[in-house]
Backbone as a printed PyTorch tensor [residue, N CA C, xyz], in Angstrom:
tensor([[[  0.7940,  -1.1770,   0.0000],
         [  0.0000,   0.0000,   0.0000],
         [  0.8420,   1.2470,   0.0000]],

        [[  0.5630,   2.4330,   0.2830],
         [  0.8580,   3.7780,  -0.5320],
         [  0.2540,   4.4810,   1.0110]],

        [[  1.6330,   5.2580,   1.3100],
         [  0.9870,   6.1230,   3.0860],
         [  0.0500,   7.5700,   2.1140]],

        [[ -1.3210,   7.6190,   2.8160],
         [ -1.8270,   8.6610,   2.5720],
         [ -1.2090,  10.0130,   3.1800]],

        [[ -0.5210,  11.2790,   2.2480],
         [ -0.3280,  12.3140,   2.5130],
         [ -1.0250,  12.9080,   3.9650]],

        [[ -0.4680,  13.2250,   4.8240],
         [ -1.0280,  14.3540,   5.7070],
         [ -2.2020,  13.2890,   6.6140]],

        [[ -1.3090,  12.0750,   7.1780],
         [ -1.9060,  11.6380,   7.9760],
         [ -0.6710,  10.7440,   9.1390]],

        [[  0.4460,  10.9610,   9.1670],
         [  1.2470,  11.0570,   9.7840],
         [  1.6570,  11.5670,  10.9360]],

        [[  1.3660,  11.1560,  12.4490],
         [  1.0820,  11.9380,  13.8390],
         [  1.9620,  11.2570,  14.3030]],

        [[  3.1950,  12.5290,  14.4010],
         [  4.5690,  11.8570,  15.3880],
         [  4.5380,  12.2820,  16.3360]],

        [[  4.5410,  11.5780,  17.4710],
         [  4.3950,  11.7070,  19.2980],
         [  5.7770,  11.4230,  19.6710]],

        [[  6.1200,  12.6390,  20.7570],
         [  7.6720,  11.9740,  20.9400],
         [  6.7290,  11.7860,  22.6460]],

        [[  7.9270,  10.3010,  22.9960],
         [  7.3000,  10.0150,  24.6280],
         [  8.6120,   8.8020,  24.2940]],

        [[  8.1790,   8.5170,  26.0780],
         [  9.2770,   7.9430,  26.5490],
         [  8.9580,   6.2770,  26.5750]],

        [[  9.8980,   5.6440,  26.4340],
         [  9.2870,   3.7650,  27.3390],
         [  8.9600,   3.9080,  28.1600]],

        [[  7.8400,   2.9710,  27.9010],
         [  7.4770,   2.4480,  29.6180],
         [  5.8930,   3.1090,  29.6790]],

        [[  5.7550,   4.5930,  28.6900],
         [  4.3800,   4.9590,  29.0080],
         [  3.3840,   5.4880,  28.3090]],

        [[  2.3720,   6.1300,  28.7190],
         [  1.1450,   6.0050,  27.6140],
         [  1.2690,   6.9130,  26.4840]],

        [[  0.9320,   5.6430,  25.4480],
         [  1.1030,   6.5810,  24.2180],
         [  0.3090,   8.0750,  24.1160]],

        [[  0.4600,   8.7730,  23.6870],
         [ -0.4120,  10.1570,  23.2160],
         [ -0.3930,  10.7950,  21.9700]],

        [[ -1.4240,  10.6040,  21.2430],
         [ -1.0630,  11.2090,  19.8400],
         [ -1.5250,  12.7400,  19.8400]],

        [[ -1.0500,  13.9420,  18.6810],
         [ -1.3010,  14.7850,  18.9230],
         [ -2.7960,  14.7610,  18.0140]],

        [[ -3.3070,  13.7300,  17.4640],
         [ -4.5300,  13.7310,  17.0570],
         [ -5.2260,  12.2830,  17.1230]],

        [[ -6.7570,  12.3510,  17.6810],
         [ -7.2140,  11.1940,  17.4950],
         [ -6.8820,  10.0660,  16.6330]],

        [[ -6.6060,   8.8230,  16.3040],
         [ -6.6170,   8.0390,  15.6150],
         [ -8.2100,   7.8790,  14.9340]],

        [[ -9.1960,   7.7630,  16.1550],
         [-10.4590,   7.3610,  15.1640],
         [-10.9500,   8.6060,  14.6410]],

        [[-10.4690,   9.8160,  15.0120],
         [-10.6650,  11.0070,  14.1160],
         [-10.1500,  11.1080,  12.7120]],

        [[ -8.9590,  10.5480,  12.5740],
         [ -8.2210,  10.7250,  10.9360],
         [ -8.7640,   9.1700,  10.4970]],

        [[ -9.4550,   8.3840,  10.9880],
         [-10.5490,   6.8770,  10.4120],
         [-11.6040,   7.7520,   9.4510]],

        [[-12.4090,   8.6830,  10.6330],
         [-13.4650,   9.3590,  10.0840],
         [-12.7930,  10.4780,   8.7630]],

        [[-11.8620,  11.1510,   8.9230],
         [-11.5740,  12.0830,   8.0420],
         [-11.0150,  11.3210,   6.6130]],

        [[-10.7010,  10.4760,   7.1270],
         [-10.0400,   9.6700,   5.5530],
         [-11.3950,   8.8070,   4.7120]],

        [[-12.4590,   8.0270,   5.5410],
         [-13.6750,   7.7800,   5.2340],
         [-14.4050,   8.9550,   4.4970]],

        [[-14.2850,  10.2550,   5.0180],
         [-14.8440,  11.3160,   3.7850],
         [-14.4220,  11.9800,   2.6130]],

        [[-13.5810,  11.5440,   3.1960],
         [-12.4680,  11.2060,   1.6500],
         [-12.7880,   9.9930,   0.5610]],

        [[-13.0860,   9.1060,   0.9890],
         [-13.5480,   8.1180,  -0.2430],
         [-13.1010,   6.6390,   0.2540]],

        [[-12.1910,   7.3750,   1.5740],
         [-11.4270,   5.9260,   1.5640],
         [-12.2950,   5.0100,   2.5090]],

        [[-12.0250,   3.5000,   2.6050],
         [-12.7400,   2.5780,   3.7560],
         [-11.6020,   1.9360,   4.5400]],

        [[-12.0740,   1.9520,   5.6850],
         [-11.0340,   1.1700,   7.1340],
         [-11.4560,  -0.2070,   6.0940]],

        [[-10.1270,  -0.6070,   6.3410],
         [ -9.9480,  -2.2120,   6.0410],
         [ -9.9490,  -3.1130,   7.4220]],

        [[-11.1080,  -2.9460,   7.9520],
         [-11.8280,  -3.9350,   8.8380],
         [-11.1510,  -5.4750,   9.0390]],

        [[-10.8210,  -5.9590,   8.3620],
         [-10.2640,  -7.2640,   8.3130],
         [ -8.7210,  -7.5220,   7.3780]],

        [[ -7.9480,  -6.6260,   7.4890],
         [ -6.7330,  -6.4710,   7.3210],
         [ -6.1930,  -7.1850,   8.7520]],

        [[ -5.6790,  -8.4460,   9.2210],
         [ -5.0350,  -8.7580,   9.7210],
         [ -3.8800,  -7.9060,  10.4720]],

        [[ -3.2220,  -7.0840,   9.2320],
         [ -2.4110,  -6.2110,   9.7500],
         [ -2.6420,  -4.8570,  10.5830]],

        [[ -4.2110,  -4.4750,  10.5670],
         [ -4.1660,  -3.0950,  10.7290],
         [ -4.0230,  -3.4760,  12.4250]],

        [[ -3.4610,  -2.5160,  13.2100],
         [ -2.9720,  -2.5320,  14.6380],
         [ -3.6480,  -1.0040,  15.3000]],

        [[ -4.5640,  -0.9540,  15.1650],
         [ -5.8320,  -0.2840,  16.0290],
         [ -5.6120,   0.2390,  17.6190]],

        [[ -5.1280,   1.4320,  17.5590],
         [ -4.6790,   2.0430,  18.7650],
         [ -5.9760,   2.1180,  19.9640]],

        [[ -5.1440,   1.6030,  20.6930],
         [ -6.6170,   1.5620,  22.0180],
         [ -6.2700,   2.7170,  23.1970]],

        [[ -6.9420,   3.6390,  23.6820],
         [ -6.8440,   4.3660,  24.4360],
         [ -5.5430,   4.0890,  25.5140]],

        [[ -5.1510,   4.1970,  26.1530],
         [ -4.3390,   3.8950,  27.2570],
         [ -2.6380,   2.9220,  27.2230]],

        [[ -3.0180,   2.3460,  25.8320],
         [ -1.7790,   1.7530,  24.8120],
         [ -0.3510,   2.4050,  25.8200]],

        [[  0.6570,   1.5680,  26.1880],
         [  2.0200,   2.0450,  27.0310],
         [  2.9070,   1.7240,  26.0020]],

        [[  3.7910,   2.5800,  25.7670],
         [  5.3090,   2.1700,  24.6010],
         [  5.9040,   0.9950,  25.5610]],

        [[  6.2120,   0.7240,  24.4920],
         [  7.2560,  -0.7040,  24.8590],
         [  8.4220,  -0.3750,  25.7970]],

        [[  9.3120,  -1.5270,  26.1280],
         [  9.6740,  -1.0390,  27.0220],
         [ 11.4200,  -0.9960,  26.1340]],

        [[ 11.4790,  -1.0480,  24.7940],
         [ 12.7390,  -1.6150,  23.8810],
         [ 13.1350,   0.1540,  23.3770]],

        [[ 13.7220,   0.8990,  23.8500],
         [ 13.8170,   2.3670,  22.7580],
         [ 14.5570,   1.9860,  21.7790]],

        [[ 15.0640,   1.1530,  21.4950],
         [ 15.8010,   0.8910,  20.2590],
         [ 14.6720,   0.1250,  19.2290]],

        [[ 13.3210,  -0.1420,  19.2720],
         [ 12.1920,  -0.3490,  18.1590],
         [ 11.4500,   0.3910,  18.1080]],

        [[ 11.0480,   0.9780,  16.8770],
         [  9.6590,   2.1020,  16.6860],
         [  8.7940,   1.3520,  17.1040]],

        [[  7.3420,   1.8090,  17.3010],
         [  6.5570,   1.1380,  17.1140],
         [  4.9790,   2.3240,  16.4260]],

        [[  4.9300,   1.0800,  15.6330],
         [  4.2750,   1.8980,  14.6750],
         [  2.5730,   1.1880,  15.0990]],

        [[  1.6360,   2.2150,  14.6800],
         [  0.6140,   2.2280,  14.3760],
         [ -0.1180,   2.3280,  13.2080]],

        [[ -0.4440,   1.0250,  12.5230],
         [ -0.4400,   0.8340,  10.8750],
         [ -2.3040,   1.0870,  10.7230]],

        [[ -2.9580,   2.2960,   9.6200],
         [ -4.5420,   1.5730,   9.6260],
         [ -3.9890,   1.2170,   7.8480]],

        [[ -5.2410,   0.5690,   7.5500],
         [ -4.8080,  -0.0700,   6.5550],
         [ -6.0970,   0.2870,   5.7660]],

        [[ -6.5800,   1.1990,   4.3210],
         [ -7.3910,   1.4550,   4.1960],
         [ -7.2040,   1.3950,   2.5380]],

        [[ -9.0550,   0.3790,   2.0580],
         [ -8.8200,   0.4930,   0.6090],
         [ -9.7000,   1.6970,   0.1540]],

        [[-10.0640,   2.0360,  -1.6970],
         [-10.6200,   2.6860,  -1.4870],
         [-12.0360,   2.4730,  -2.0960]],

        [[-12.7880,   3.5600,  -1.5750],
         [-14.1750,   3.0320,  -1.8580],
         [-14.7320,   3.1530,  -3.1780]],

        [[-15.5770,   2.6660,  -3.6520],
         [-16.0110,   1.9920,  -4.9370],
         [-17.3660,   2.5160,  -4.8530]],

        [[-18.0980,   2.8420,  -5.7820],
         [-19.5760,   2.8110,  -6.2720],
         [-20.0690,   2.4610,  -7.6160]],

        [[-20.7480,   1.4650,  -7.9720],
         [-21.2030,   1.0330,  -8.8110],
         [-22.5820,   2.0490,  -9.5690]],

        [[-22.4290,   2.3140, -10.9560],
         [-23.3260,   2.8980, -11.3940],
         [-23.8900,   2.1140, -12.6040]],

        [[-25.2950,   1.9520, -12.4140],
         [-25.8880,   0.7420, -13.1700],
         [-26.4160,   1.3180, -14.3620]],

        [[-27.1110,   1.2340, -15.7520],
         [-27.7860,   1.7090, -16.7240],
         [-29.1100,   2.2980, -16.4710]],

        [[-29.6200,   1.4690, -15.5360],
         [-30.7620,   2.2780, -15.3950],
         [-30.5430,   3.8140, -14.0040]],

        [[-30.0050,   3.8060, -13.9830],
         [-29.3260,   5.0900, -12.4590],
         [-28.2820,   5.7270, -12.9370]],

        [[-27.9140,   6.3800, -14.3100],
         [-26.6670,   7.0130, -14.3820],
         [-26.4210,   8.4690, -13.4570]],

        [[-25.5080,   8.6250, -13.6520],
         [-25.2060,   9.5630, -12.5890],
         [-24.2320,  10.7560, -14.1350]],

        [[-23.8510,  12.0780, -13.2340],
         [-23.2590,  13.3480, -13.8040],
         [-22.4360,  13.9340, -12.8100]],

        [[-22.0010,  14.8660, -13.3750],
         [-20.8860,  15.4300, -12.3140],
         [-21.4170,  16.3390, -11.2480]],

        [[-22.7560,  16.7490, -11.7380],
         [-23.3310,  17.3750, -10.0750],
         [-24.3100,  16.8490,  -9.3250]],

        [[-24.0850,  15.2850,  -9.7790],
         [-24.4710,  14.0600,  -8.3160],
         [-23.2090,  13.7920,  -7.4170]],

        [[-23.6130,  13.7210,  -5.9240],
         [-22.5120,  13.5950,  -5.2510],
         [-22.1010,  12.3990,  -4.8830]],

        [[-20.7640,  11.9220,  -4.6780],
         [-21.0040,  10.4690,  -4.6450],
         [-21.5310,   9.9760,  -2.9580]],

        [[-21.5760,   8.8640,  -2.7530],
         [-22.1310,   8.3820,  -1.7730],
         [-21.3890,   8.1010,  -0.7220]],

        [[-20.7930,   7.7210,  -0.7850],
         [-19.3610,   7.7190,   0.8350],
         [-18.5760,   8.8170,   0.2370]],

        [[-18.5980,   9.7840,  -0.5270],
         [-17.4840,  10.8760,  -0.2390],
         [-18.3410,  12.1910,  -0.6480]],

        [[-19.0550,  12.7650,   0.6050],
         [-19.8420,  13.5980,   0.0020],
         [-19.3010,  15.0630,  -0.3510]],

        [[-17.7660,  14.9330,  -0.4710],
         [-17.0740,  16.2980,  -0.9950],
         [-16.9280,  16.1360,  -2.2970]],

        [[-17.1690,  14.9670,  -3.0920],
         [-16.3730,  14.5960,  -3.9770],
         [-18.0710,  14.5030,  -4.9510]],

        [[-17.3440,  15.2230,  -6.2400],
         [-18.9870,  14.7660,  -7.2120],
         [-18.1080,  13.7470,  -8.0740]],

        [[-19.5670,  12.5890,  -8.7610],
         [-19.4250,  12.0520,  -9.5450],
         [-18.4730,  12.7090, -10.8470]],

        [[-17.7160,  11.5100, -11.3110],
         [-16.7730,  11.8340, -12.5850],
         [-17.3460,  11.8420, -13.6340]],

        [[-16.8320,  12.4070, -14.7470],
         [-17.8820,  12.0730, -16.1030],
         [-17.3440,  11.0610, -16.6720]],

        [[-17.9810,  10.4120, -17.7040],
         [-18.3160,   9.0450, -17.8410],
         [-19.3920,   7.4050, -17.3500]],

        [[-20.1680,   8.0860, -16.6720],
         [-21.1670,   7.9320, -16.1000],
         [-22.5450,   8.0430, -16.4850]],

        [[-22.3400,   9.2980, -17.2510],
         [-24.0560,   9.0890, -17.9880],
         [-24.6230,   8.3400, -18.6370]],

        [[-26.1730,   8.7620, -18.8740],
         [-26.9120,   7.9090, -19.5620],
         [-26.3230,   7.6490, -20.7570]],

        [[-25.6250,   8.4670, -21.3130],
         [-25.3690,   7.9140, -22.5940],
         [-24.0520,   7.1560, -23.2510]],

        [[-22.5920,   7.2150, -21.2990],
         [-22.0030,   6.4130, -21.2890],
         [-22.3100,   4.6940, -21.3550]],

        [[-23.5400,   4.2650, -20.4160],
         [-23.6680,   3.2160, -20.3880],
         [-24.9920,   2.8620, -20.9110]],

        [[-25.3930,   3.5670, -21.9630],
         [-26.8050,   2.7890, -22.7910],
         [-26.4410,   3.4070, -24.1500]],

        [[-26.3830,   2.1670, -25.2230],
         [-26.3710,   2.5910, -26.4490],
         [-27.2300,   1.9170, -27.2680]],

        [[-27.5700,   2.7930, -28.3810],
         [-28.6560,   1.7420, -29.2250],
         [-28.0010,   2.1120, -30.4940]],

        [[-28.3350,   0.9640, -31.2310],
         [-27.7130,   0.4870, -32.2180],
         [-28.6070,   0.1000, -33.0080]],

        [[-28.3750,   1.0280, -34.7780],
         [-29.6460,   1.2900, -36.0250],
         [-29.0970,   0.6160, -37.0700]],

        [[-29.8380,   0.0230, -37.4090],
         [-29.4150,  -1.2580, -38.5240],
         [-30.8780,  -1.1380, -39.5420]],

        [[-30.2190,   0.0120, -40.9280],
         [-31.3130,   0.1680, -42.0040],
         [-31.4020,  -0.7490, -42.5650]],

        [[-32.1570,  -1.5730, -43.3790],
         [-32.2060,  -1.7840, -44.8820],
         [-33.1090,  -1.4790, -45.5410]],

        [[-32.4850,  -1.7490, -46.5830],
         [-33.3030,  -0.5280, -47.8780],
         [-33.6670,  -1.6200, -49.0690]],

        [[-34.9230,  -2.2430, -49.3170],
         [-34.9140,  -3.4170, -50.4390],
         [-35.5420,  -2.6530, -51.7620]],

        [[-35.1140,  -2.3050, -52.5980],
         [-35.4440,  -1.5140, -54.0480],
         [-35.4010,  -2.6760, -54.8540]],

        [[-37.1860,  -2.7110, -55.0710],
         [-37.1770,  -3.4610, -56.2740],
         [-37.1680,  -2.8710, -57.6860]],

        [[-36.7510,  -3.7680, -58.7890],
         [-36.6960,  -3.1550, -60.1760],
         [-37.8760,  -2.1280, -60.4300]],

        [[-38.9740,  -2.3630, -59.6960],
         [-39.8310,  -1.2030, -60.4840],
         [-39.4710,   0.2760, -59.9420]],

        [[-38.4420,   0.4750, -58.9580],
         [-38.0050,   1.3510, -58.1630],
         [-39.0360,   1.7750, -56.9580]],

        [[-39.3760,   0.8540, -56.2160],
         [-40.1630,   0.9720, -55.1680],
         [-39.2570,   0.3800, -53.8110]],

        [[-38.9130,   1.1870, -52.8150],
         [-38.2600,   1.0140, -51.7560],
         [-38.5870,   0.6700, -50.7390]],

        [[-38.2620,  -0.8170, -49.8300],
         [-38.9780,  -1.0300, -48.6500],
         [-37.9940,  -0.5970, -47.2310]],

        [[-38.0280,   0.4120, -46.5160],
         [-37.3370,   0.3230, -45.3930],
         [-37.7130,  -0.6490, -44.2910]],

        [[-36.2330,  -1.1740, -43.3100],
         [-36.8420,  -2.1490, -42.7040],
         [-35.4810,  -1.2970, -41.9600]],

        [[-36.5270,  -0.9390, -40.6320],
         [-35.1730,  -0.5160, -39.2690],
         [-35.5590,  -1.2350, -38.0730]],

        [[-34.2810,  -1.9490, -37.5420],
         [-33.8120,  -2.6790, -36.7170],
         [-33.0210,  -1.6390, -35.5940]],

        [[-33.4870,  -2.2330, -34.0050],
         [-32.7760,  -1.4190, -33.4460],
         [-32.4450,  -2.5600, -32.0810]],

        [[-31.0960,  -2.3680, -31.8260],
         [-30.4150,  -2.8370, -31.0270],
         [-30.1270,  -2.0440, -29.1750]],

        [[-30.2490,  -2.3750, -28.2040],
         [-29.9350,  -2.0210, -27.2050],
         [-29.2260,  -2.2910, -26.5540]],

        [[-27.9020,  -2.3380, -26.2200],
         [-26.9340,  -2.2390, -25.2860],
         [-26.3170,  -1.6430, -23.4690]],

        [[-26.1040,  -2.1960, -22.6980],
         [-25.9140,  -1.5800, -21.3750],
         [-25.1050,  -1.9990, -21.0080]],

        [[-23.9980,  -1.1980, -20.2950],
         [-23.0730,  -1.4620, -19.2360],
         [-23.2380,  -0.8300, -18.0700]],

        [[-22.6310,  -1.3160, -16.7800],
         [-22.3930,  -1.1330, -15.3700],
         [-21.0490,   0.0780, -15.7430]],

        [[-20.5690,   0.8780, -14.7500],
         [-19.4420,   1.4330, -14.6850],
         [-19.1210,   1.4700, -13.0020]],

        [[-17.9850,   0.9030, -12.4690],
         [-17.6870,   1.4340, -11.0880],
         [-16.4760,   3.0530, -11.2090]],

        [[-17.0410,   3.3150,  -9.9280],
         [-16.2660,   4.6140, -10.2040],
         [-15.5890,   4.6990,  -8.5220]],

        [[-13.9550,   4.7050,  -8.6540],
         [-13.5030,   4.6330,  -7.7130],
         [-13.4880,   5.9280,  -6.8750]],

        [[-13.8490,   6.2080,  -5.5670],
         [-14.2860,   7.2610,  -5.1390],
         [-12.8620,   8.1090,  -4.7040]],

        [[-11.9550,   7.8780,  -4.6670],
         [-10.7360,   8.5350,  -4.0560],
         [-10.0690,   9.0620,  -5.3770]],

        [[-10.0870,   8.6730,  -6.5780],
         [ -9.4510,   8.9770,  -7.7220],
         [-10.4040,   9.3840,  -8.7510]],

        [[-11.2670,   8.9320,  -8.7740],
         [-12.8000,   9.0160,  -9.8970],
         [-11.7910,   8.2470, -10.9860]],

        [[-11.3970,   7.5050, -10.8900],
         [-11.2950,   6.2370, -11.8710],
         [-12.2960,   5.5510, -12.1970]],

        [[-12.7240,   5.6420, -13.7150],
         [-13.9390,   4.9290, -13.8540],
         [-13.2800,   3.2850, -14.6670]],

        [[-13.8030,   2.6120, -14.2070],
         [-13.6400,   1.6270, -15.1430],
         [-15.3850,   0.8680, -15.6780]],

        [[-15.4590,   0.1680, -16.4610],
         [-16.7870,  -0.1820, -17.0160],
         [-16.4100,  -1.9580, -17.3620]],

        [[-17.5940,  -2.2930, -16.8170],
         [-18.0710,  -3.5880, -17.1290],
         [-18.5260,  -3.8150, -18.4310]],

        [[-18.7820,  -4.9340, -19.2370],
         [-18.9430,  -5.5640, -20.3480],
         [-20.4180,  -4.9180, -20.8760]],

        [[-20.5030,  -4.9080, -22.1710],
         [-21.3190,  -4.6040, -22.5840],
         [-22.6400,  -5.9150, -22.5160]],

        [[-23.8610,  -5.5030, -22.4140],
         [-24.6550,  -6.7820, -22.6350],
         [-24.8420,  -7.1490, -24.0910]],

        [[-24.8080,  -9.0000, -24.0110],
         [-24.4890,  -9.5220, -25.1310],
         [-25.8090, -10.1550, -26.0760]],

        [[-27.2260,  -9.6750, -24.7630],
         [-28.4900, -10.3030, -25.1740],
         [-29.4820, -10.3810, -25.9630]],

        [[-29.1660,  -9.3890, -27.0740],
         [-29.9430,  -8.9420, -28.0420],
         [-28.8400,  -9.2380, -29.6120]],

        [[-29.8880, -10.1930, -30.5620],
         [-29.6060, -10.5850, -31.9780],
         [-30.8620, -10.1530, -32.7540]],

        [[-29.7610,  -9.1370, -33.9740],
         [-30.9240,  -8.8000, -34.9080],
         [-31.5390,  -9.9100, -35.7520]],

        [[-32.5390, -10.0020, -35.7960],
         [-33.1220, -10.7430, -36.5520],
         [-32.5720, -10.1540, -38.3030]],

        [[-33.0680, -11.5440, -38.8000],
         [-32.4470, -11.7670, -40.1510],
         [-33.5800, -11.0750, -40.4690]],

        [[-33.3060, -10.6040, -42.3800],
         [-34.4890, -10.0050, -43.4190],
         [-34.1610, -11.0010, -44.2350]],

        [[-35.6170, -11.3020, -44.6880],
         [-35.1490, -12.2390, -46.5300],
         [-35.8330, -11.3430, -47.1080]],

        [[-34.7680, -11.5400, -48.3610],
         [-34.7320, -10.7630, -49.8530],
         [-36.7720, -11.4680, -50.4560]],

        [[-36.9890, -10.2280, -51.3010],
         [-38.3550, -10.9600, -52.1490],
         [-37.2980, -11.6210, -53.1020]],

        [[-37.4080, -12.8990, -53.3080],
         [-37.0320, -13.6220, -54.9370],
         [-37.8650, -12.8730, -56.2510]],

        [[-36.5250, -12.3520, -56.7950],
         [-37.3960, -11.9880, -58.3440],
         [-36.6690, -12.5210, -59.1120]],

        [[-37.3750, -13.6870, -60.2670],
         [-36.9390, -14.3720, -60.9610],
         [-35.8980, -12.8520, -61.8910]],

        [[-34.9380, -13.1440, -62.3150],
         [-33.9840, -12.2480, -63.3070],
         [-32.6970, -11.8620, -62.2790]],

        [[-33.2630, -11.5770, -60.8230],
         [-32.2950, -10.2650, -60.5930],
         [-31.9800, -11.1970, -59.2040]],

        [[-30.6430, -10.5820, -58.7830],
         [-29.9870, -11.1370, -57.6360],
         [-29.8820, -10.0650, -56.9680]],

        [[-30.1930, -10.2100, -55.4200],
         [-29.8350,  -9.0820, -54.1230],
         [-28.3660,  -8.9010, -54.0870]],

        [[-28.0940,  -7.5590, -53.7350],
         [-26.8010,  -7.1640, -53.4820],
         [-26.5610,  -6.2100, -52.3440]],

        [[-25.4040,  -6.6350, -51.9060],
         [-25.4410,  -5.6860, -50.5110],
         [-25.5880,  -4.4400, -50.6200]]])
């Protein structure tokens, strides 16, 4: 992981006694959470300062106080797009990124044909296709990345009228 800027609280104190930071620990939890980021709850590693905590008794080892935090994610679906003056949801300083709109993740797709028979009479036949993707949008960076397009829609085929003489052409 990567130390977040401007969250670094150096306490000078002695062995043997109670730690003291010059700022809450679960205060910079909450301030980095409105930021975008999430406590990594089940990081094995994170070492969660408890009130009354005594330094060791070794001055020759730091001892550090690690939180361990990923960052938060929001999923934006096709039918719920979002814009840049929606705010996101765990970081309410932060607005949605663009790439997100309706018209990032819904596309439709126009498929003419045009059948002109010899007497010069034209039949239009329009086909229309619909497409959707998901996009997550990472809340600390507005990194969007996007999920797959849906694969569930096949245009149906046209048959040609047979006219004895003449052959269809694309």
């Amino acid at each position: 992981g990567k130390e977040i800027s401007n969250t670094r609280e150096i306490v000078t104190s002695k062995n043997d006694e109670t730690i003291s930071f010059t700022k809450d620990p679960n205060e910079v939890v909450k301030e980095l959470e409105k930021q975008g980021y999430v406590f990594d709850k089940d990081n094995a590693n994170n070492n969660v300062f408890v009130a009354g905590t005594i330094y060791d008794k070794n001055s020759e080892v730091h001892q550090y106080f690690k939180y361990y935090f990923t960052h938060a994610t929001t999923t934006v679906t096709p039918d719920n797009p979002k814009t840049p003056a929606d705010v996101l949801p765990d970081n309410p300083g932060k607005n949605y990124p663009s790439g997100v709109a309706k018209d990032d993740l819904n596309k439709t797709v126009t498929r003419t044909i045009n059948i002109t028979t010899p007497d010069g009479k034209t039949q239009t036949i329009t086909q229309k296709a619909e497409f959707t993707r998901s996009a997550t949008v990472d809340e600390v960076t507005g990194e969007v990345t996007y999920g797959p397009w849906s694969k569930n829609l096949v245009l149906e085929s046209v048959d040609v009228p047979n006219i004895p003489g003449y052959v269809p052409s694309a």
